[in-house]
N, C-alpha and C positions, 0 to 999 in steps of 0.2 A: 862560433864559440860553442863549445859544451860544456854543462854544469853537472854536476850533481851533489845535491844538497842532502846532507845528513844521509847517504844512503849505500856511499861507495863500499863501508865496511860488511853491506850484506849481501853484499854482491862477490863473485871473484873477485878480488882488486883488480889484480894483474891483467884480467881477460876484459876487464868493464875499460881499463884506463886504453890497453891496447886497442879497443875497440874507438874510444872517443878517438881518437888520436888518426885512426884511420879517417874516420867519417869528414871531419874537420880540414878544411882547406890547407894549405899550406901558408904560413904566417897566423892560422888561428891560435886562440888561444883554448889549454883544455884547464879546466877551473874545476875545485871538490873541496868542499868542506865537511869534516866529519866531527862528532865529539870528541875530546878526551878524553877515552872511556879509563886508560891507566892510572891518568893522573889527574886530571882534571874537573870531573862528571863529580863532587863532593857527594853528593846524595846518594848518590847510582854506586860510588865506590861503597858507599857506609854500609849502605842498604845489601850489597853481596857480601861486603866484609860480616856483615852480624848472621848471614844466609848460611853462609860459609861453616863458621863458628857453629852453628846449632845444628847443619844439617851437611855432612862431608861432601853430600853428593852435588851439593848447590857450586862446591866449588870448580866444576867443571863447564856451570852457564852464566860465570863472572863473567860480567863486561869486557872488564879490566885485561883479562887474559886471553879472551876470543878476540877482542879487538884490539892485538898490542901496537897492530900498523898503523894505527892513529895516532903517532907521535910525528913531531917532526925530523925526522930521521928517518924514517920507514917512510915518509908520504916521498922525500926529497929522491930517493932512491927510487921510490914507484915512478914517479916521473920521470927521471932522465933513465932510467931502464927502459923507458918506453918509448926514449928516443926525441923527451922534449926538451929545450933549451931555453936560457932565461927561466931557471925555475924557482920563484919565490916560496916558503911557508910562511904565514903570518900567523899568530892565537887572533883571537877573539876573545873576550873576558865578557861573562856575561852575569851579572851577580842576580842570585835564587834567594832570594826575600819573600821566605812561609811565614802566614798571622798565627800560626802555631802548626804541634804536631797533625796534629789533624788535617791542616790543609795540605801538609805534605805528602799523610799515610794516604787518603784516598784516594788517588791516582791508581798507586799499586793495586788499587781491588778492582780495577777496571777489565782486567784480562787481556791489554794489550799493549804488546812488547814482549821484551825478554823477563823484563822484571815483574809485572803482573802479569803474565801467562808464568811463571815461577810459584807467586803467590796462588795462584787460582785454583794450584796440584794441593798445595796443604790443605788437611784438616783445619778446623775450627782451633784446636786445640796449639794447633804447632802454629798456626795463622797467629794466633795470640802471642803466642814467646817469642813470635819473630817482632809481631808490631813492639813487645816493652824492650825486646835488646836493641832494637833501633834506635827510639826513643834513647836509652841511654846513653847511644854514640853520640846524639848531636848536640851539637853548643844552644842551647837556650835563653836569650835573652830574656831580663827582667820581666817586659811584655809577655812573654811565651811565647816571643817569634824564632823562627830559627832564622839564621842566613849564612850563607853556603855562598859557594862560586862555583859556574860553569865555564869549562874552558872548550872554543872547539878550534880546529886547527884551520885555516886556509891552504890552501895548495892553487897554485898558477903556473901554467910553462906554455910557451910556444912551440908550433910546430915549424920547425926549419922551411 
């Protein structure tokens, strides 16, 4: 068996899946779960969606749109292109329950990833307009909790 866990999308796809697929006996199995950066990531979409909005350029290190192969349609096709059979996608539903904004926004100041190494280029100033547009994207409950859903996709196929 080969896995890779949240990682295939930074990789070649095509080159990393081709590869598992060699290494792996025949009747293995090659296995990859990624986010749903497009549709599914609630926070991570918001969060570029408001990037986007205030700053044109931001909208070239969307998620959403580097990572369009993370749907299921794009994984199913990576797979049997690469020549595997029996090829399942599954979601994963995974729900993002923040005790408010804050426990959300401080992640992003960490400077790792796409979205805090994003954060980490702004000024002080533009840093700010981004934390209150975000802020107004998300649904806040009564608490001042937010909750969101993350989705990530499965991919499974066999090697003939």
């Amino acid at each position: 068996m080969v896995v890779s866990g949240l990682a295939l999308n930074f990789l070649e796809p095509a080159r990393a899946t081709a590869e598992a697929v060699r290494v792996v006996r025949p009747g293995g199995v090659v296995a990859a779960y990624v986010w749903d950066y497009p549709e599914g990531m609630a926070f991570l979409r918001r969060f570029w969606d408001a990037a986007a909005e205030l700053d044109p350029a931001a909208r070239a290190l969307h998620e959403g749109r580097r990572f369009a192969q993370c749907r299921p349609d794009p994984l199913h096709a990576l797979w049997t292109g690469a020549g595997l059979v029996d090829v399942i996608v599954n979601p994963i539903e995974v729900p993002t329950v923040f005790a408010g904004f804050a426990d959300l926004w401080e992640p992003f100041l960490s400077g790792q990833g796409p979205a805090p190494g994003y954060v980490a280029t702004l000024a002080p100033a533009a840093r700010d307009r981004l934390r209150t547009r975000l802020e107004a994207l998300l649904p806040t409950g009564p608490d001042g909790s937010v909750t969101l859903s993350a989705r990530a996709w499965a991919v499974r196929g066999r090697r003939p």
